[in-house]
C-alpha positions as CSV (number, residue, x, y, z in Angstrom):
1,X,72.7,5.2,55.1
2,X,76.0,4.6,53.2
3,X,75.7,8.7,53.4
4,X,77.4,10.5,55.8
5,X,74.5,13.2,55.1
6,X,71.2,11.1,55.4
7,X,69.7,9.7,58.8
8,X,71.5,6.6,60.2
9,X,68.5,5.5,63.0
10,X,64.8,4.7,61.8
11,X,61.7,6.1,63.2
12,X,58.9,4.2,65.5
13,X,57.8,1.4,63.7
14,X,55.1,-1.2,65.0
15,X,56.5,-4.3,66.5
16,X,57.4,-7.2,65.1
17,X,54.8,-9.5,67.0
18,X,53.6,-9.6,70.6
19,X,55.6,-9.5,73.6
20,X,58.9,-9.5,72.2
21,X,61.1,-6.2,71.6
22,X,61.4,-5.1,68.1
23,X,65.3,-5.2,66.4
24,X,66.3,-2.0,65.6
25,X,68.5,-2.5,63.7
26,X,66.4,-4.5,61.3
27,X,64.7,-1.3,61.0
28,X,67.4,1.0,60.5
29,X,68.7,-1.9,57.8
30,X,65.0,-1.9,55.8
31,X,65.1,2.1,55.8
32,X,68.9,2.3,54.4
33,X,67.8,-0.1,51.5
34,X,64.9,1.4,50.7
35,X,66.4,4.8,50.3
36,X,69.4,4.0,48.6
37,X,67.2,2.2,45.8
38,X,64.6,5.2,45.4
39,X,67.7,7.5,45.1
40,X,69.9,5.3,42.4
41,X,67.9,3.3,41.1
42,X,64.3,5.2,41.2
43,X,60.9,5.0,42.4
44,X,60.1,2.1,39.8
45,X,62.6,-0.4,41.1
46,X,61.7,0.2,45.0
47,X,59.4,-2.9,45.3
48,X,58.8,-4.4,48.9
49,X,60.5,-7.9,47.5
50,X,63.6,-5.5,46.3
51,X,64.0,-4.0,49.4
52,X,63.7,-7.2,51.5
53,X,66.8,-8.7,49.8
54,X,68.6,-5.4,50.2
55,X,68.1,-5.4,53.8
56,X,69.0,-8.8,54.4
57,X,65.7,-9.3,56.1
58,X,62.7,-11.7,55.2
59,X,59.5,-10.0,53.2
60,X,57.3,-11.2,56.3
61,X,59.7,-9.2,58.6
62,X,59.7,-6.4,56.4
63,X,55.9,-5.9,55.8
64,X,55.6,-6.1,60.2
65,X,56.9,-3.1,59.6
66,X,55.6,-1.2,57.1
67,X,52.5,-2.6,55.6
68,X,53.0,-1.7,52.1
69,X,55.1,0.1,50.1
70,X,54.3,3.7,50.3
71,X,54.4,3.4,54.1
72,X,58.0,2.2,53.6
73,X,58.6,5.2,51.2
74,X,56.6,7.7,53.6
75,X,58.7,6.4,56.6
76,X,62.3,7.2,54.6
77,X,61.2,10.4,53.7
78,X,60.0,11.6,57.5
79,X,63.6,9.8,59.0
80,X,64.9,12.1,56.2
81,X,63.5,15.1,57.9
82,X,64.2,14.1,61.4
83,X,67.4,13.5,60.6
84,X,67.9,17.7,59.8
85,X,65.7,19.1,62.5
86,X,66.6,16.7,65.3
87,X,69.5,19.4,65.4
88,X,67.0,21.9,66.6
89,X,66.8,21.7,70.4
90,X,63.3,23.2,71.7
91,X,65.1,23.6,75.4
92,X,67.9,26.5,74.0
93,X,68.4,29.2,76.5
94,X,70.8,31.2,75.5
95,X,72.3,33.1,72.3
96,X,75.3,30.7,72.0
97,X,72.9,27.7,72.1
98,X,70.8,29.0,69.6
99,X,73.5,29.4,67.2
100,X,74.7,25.7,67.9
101,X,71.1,24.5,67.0
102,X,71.3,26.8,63.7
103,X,74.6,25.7,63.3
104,X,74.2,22.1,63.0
105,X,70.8,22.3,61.3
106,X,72.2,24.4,58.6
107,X,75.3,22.1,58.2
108,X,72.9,18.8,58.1
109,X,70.9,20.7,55.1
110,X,73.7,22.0,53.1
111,X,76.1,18.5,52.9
112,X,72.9,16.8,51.9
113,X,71.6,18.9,49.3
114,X,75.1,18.7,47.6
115,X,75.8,15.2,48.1
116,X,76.1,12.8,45.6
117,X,72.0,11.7,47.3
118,X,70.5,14.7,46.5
119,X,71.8,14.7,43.3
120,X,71.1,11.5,42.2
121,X,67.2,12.6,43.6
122,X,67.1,15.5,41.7
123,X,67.7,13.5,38.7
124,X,65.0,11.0,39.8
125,X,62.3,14.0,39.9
126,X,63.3,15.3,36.5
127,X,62.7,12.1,35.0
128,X,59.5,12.9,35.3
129,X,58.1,9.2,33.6
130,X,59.5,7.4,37.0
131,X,57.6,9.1,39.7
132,X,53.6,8.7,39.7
133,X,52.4,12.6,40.4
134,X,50.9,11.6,43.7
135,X,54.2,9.8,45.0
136,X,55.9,12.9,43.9
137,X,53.5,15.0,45.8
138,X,53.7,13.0,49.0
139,X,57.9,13.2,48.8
140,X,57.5,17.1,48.5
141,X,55.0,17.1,51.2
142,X,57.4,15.1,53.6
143,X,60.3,15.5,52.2
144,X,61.1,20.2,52.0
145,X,57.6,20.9,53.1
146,X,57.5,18.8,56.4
147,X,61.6,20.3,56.8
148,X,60.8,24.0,56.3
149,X,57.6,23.7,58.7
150,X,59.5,22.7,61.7
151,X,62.2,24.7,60.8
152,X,59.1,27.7,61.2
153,X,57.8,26.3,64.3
154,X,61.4,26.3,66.0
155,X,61.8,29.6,64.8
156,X,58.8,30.7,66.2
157,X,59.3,29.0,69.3
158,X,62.9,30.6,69.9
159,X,61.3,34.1,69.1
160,X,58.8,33.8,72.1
161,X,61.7,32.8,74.3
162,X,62.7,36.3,73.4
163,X,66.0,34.9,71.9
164,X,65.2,36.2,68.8
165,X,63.3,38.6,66.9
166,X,61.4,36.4,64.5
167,X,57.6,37.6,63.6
168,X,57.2,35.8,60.5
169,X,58.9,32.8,60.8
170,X,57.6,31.5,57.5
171,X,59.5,34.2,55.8
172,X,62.5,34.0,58.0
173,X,63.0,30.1,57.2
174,X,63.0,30.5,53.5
175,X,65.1,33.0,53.8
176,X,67.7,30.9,55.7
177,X,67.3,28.2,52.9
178,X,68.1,30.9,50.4
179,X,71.4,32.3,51.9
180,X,72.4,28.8,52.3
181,X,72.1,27.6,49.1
182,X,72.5,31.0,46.8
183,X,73.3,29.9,43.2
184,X,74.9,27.1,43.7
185,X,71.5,24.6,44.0
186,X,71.0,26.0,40.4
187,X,74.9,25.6,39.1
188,X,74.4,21.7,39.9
189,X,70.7,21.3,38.1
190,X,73.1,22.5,35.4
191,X,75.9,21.1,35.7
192,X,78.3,23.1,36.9
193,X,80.6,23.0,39.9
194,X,79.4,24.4,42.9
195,X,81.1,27.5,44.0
196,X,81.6,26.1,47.4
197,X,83.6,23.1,47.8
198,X,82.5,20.6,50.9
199,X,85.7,22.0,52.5
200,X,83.8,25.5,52.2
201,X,80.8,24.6,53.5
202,X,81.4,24.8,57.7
203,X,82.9,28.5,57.3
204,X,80.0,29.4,54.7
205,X,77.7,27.9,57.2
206,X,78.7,29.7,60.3
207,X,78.9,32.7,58.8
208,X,75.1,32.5,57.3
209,X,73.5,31.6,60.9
210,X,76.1,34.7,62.2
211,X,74.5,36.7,59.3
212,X,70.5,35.9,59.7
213,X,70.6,36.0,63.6
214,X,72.0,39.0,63.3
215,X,69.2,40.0,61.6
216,X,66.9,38.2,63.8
217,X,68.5,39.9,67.1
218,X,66.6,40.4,69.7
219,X,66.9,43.3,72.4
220,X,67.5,40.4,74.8
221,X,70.6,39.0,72.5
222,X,74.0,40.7,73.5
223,X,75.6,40.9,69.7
224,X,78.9,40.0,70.9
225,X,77.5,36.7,71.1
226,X,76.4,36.3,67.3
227,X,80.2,37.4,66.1
């Protein structure tokens, strides 16, 4: 994506026809188009013909890939996702990996939700005549649902490693989101300048994951490492 806080590689797609490798990059092309218009422009103008001559691609190369268009939309929303918890290694073995994996997960999450994207999203979903419900449902179901679930099952994963002290990872992932964001999700829906400037946002984010492993230690975790 133009972006530096969305994902810049596509997922699996089917291939383009039989016996012959699919172009990634056509892929990767079709998804940046198609998110860019659903952000700025909105759901209404995301058509499969718009998309096509955004991408620079054919419409019969672009519907080999995905079929129609809520398959297209589906597929930017789940890249969306993996672009955040790709961050989120399931093979950490130590305290100091653990907090990398936070580290860069958190940092993913937090220049995203204040870019100039998210923004122009939120927008998007408060003009409510734009959005069909049911698209709007699926985008909350792939888009902060399907984030904050594997967020939960990394959690809960790490806690039976015995690297942290996790029991209700549900709890424990909105809670991460919360000291994250603080006020200033809700200074932007209303205009107002963000307390933390993107300059801010690496020391605010180091010192959050330093904060809730902290309170996540385990007897396992040595607390010298989480300083």
């Amino acid at each position: 994506m133009t972006s530096t806080s969305g994902p810049t590689t596509s997922t699996s797609t089917g291939a383009a026809s039989s016996g012959r490798p699919v172009d990634r990059t056509k892929d990767i092309a079709i998804l940046q188009a198609a998110r860019q218009i659903l952000l700025f422009e909105g759901a209404s103008a995301l058509t499969m013909e718009a998309v096509a001559s955004k991408a620079g691609v054919s419409k019969a190369t672009l519907y080999s890939r995905f079929g129609n268009r809520n398959a297209l939309i589906e597929a930017v929303l789940r890249a969306q996702s993996d672009f955040f918890v790709e961050t989120l290694s399931p093979a950490v073995q130590n305290a100091a990996q653990t907090f990398a994996a936070l580290e860069a997960f958190s940092l993913r999450l937090l220049q995203y939700l204040f870019s100039e994207d998210h923004l122009c999203l939120m927008k998007t979903l408060q003009g409510h005549q734009d959005i069909p419900a049911d698209l709007r449902e699926r985008m909350y179901e792939l888009g902060p649902v399907a984030t904050c679930v594997r967020v939960e099952a990394w959690l809960a994963q790490v806690h039976q490693l015995g690297l942290i002290h996790c029991p209700q990872p549900d709890f424990s992932a909105e809670l991460l989101y919360g000291m994250l964001v603080g006020m200033d999700m809700l200074r932007t829906m209303f205009q107002h300048a963000p307390k933390r400037q993107p300059a801010d946002v690496p020391g605010h984010v180091r010192t959050v994951v330093t904060l809730f492993l902290q309170l996540h230690q385990s007897q396992r975790t040595d607390p010298s490492d989480l300083a």
